[in-house]
N, C-alpha and C positions, 0 to 999 in steps of 0.2 A: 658449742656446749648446748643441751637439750634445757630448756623451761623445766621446771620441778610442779608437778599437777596443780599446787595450788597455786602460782601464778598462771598458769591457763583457765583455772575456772578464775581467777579473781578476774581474768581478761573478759572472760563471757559473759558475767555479772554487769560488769563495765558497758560489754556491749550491746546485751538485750535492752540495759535503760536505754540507753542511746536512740536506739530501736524504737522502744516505748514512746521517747520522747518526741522523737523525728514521726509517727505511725500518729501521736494525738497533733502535731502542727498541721499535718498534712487533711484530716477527720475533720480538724476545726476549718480550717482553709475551703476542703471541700462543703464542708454545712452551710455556712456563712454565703457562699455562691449558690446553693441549691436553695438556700431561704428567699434571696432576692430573686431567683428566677420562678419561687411561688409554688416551688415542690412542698414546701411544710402545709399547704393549702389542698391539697390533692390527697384524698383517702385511696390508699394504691396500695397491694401486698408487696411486703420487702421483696418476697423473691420475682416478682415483676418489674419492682423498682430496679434492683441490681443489675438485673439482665438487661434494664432500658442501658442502667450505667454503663455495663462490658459492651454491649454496642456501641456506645457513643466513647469510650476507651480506646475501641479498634478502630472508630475514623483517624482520633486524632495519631495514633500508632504508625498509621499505614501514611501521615502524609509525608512528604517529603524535607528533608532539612533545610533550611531557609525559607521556611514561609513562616516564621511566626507571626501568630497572629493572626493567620489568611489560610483559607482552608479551601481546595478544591470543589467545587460541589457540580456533576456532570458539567466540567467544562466552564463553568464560573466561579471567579476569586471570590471570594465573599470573609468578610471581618469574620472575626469567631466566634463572636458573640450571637452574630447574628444568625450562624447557621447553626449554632449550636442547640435550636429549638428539639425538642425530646414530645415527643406524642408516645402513647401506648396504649392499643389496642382500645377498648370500650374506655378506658379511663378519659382520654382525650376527648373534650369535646360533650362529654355525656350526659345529657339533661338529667340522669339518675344519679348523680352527685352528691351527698347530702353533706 
């Protein structure tokens, strides 16, 4: 027997919170780690910021299953914290900082 339209939007109602819900733990999760690693200190353009982000998305993407935690870096294991350092371009390092 087929759903009647308003139990499939009442489903989709249901699931975009879900969504919503699951999309700000995840927001707050990643904030709270980019604060202690001293990104809220760095004047950076979001759209440079992001692109640092989708790079450092694609290491951890591309590792292998069973390394958590531990991340390949040319040939040495290293914690993930610690390889997970992010530089970009003039930003890093830049005695023009203010």
């Amino acid at each position: 027997m087929k759903k009647p339209s308003s139990k499939i939007r009442e489903e989709i109602a249901r699931l975009q919170e879900q969504l919503k819900s699951a999309e700000t733990r995840e927001a707050e999760r990643i904030g709270r780690v980019a604060l202690k690693a001293g990104l809220g200190e760095i004047e950076i353009e979001e759209t440079e910021l992001q692109a640092a982000f989708e790079e450092l998305a694609g290491r951890f993407r591309g590792r292998k299953k069973g390394t958590a935690g531990k991340i390949s870096v040319g040939g040495d294991t290293q914690e993930a914290g610690a390889a997970a350092k992010v530089e970009t371009g003039a930003v890093a390092g830049s005695a023009g900082e203010a």
